[in-house]
C-alpha positions as CSV (number, residue, x, y, z in Angstrom):
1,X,-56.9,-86.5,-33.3
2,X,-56.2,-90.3,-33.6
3,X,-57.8,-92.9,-35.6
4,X,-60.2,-94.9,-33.8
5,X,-61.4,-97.4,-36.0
6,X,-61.3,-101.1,-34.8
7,X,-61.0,-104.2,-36.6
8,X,-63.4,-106.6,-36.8
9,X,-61.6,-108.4,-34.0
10,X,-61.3,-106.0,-31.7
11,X,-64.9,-104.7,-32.2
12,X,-66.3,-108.6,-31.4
13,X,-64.0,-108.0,-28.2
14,X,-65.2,-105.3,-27.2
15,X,-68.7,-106.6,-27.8
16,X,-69.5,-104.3,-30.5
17,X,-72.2,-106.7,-32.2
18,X,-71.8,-105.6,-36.0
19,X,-74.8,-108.8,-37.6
20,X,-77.4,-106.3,-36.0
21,X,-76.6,-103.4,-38.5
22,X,-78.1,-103.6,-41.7
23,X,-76.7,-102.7,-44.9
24,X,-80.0,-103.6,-46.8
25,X,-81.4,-101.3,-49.4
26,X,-84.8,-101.6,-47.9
27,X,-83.8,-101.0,-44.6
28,X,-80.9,-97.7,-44.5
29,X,-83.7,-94.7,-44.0
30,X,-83.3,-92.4,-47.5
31,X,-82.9,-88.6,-47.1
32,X,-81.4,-87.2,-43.9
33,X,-82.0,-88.5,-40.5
34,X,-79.9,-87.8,-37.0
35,X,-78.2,-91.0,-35.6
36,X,-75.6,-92.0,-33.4
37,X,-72.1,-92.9,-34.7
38,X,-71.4,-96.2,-32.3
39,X,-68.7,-97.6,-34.1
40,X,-66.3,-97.8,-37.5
41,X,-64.4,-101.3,-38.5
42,X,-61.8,-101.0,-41.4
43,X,-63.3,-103.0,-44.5
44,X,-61.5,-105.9,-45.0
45,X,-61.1,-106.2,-48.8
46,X,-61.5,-102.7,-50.0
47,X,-60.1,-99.1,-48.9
48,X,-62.9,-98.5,-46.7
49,X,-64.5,-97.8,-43.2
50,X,-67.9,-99.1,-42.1
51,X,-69.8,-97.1,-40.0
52,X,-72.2,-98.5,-37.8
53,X,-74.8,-96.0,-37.0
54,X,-78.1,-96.4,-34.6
55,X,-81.1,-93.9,-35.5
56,X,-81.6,-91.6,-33.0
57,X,-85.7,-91.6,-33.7
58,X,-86.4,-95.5,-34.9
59,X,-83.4,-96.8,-33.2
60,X,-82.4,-98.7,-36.5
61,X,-79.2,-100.3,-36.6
62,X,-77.9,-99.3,-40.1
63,X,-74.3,-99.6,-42.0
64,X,-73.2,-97.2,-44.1
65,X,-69.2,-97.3,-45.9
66,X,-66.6,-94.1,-46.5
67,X,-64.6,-94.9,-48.9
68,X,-61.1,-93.9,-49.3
69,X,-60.3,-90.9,-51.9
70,X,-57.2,-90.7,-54.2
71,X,-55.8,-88.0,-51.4
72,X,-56.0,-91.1,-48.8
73,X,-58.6,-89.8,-47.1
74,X,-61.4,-91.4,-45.8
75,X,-63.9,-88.4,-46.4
76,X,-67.4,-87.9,-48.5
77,X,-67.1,-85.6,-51.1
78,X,-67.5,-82.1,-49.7
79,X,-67.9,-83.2,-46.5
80,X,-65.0,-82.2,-43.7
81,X,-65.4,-84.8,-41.9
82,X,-62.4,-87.7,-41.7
83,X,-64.5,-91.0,-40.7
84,X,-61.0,-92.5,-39.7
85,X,-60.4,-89.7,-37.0
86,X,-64.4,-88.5,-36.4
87,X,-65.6,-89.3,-32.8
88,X,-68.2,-92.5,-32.0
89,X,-70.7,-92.1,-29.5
90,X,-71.7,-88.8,-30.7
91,X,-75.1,-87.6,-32.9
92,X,-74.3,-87.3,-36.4
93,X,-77.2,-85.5,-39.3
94,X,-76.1,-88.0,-42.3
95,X,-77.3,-87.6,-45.5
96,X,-78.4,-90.8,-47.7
97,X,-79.6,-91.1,-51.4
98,X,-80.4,-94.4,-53.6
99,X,-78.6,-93.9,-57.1
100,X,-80.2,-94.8,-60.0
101,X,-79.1,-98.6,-60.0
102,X,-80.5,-98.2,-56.4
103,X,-77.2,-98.4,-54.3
104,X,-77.4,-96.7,-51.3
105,X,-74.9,-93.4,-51.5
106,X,-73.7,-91.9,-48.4
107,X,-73.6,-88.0,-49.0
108,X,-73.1,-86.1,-46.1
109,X,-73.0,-86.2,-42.3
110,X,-72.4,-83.4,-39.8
111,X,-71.7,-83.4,-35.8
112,X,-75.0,-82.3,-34.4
């Protein structure tokens, strides 16, 4: 597979609107949910994609971020899935806990 994540140029040009996902801890539904993978933008500052998902039952707009690993991977622990190479467009089961300082932790997500 090939990586298919945009910048934040190309997104804007392809009129991927990424203001209308949220990132808010109020607002990224806890515990697992189905939604729909539309699209990932490389992070500009830190090793890290930003996926932009829509929920399949609220319709949501949400952002969650993978991280890169010390392998260069762009992967949640235990989770197969690479986020630089993983398709868009498709309905993912994702997995989402608040830490104790309340950050929002991505944990899983599978194909569905």
């Amino acid at each position: 597979m090939a990586r298919n994540v945009l910048s934040w140029d190309v997104a804007l040009r392809n009129g991927f609107k990424p203001h209308l996902y949220t990132y808010a801890f109020d607002a990224i539904p806890l515990g697992e949910c189905e939604a729909m993978l539309d699209f990932k933008i490389w992070a500009k500052k830190i090793m890290a994609v930003g996926c932009y998902f829509t929920h399949a039952a609220t319709e949501q707009k949400f952002q969650l971020t993978v991280y890169c690993s010390g392998t260069g991977l762009y992967r949640i622990k235990d989770c197969p899935i690479d986020f630089t190479e993983c398709p868009v467009g498709r309905l993912y089961k994702v997995k989402v806990i608040a830490d104790q300082k309340k950050k929002i932790v991505f944990k899983g997500a599978e194909l569905v």
